[in-house]
C-alpha positions as CSV (number, residue, x, y, z in Angstrom):
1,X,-58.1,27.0,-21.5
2,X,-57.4,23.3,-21.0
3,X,-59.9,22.3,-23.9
4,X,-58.5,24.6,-26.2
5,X,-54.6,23.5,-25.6
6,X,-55.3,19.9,-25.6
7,X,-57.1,20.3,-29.1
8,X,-54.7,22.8,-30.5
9,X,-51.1,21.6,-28.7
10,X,-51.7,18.0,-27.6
11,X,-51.2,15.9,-24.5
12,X,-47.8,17.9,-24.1
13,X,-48.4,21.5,-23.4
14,X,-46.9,23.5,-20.9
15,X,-49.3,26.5,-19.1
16,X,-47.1,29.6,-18.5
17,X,-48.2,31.9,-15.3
18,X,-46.5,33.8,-13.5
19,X,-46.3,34.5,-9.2
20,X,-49.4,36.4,-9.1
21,X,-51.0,34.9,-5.7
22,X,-54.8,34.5,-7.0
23,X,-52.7,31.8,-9.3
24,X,-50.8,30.1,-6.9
25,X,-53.5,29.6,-4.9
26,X,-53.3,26.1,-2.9
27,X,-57.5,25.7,-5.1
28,X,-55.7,26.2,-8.3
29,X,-52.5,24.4,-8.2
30,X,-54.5,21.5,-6.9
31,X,-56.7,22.0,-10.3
32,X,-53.7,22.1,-12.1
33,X,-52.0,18.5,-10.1
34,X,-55.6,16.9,-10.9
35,X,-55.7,18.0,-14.1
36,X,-52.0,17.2,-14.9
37,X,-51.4,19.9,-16.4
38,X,-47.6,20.9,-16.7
39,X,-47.0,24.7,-15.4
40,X,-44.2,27.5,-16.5
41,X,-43.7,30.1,-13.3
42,X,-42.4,33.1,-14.1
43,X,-41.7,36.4,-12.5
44,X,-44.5,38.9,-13.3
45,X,-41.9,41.3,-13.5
46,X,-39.5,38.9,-16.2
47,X,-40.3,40.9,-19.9
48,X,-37.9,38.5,-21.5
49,X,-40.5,35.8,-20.5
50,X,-43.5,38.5,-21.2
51,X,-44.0,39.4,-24.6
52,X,-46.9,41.3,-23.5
53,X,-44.7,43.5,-21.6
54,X,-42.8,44.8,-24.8
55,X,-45.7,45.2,-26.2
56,X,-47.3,47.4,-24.1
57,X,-44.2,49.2,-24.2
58,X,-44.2,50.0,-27.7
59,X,-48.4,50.7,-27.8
60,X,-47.5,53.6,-25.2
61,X,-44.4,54.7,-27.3
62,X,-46.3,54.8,-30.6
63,X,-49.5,56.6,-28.9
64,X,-47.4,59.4,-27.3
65,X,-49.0,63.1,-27.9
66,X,-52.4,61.5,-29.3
67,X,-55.4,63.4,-28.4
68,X,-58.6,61.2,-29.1
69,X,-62.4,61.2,-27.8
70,X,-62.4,57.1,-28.2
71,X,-60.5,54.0,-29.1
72,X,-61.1,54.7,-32.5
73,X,-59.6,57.3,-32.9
74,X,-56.6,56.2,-31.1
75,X,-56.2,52.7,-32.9
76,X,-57.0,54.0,-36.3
């Protein structure tokens, strides 16, 4: 991750988690603080903050009353 932000954002990217406790860990946040790399908390539960959550909202809404055997069936 830090690799790929520093080449494609620069120096001054900010790393959005959220509360989940395998990430605020007192290993990673120290990995983080060595690092220096600048963290965005927020609530796993926040879908303003979570795109991902709208998202997944829509995916179920659109897949409603689909009967499929696979994942191709079901995306295409």
């Amino acid at each position: 991750m830090r690799p790929y932000a520093r080449n494609s954002f620069g120096r001054g990217f900010i790393f959005q988690q959220d509360d989940d406790p395998k990430h605020r860990s007192k290993l990673i946040q120290n990995w983080f603080s060595r690092r220096h790399v600048t963290l965005l908390f927020c609530s796993s539960q926040s879908p303003d903050l979570n795109i991902n959550e709208g998202i997944w909202a829509e995916l179920e809404r659109r897949l409603v009353g689909r009967n499929t055997r696979n994942a191709d069936e079901k995306f295409f």
